[in-house]
C-alpha positions in Angstrom: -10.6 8.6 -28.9 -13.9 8.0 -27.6 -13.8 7.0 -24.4 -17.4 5.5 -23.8 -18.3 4.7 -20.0 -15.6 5.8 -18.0 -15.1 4.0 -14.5 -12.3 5.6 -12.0 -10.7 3.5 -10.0 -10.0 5.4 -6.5 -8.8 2.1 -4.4 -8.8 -1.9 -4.7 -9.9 -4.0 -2.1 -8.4 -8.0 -2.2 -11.3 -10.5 -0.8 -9.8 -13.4 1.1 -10.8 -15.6 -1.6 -8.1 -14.0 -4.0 -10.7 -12.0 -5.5 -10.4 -7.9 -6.3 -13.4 -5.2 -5.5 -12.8 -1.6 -7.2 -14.2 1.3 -5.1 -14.3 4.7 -7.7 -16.9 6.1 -9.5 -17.9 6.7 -13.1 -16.9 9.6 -14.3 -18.5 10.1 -17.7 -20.5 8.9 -20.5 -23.6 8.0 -18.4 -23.7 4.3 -16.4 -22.5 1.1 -16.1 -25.0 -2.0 -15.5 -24.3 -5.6 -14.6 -22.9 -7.4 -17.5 -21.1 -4.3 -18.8 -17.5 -5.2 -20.4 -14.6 -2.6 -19.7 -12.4 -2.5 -22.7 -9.1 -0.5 -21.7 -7.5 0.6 -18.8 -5.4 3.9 -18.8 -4.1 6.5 -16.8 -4.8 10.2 -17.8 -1.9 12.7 -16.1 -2.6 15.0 -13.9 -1.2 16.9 -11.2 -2.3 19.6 -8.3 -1.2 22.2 -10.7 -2.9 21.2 -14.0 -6.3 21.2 -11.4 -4.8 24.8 -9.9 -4.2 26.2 -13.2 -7.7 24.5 -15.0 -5.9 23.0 -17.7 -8.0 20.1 -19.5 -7.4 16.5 -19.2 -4.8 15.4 -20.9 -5.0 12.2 -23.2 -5.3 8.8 -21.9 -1.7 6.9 -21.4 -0.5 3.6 -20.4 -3.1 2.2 -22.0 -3.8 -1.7 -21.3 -6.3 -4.0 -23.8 -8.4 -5.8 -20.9 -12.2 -7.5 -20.8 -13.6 -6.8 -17.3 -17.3 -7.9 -16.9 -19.7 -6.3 -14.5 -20.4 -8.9 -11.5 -21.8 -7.0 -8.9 -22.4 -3.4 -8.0 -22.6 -2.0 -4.1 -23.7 1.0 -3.1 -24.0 2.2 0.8 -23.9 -1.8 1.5 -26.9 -2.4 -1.0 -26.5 -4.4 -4.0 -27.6 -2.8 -7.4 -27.8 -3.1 -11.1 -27.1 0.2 -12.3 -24.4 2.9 -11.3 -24.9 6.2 -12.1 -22.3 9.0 -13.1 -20.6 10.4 -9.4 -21.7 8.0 -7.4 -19.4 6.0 -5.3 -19.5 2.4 -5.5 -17.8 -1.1 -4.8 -17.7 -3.0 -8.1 -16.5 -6.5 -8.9 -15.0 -7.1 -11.9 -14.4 -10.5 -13.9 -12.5 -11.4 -17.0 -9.0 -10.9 -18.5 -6.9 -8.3 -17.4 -7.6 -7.0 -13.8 -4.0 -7.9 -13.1 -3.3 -4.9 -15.1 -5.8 -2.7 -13.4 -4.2 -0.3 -10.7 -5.4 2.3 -8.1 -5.9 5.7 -10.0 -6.4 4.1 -13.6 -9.6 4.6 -15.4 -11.7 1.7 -17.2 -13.6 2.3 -20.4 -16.0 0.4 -21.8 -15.3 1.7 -25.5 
């Protein structure tokens, strides 16, 4: 499965308009930019002895169809266009599907 842009989703935030914020980072494939589209949402399994022991990721699960645009990107309380891979960042999402996003999943954009 090629996974394209991978976003991981560490915590999310509720606005008190309703709206969602997604703190995490991208983890591979290179960067998102405003107007990226997220694709899936999955989990990939892992536990403290998989990261002991070095075992490799295992294969996504739980996956979820959703289509999750890029609004905005924060970064140490400055608005940006790009995210780069390991850096932490609050990103708003819009679209179908972020009711299916959870803390700890991972968005693709393939």
């Amino acid at each position: 499965m090629d996974r394209g842009v991978e976003f991981f989703v560490d915590t999310i935030l509720l606005a008190k308009d309703g709206g969602k914020s997604y703190v995490g980072y991208v983890n591979s494939g290179g960067s998102i930019s405003l107007g990226d589209v997220f694709h899936v949402a999955y989990v990939i399994p892992r536990t403290i002895e998989d990261v002991r022991m070095e075992r490799p990721l295992s294969p996504p699960a739980n996956i979820r169809s959703v289509c999750l645009s890029v609004e905005s990107i924060e970064v140490m309380r400055q608005k940006v266009q790009q995210l780069s891979h390991g850096i932490t960042a609050i990103v708003r999402l819009a679209g179908e599907g972020d009711d299916l996003v959870l803390q700890g999943d991972w968005l693709s954009t393939a």
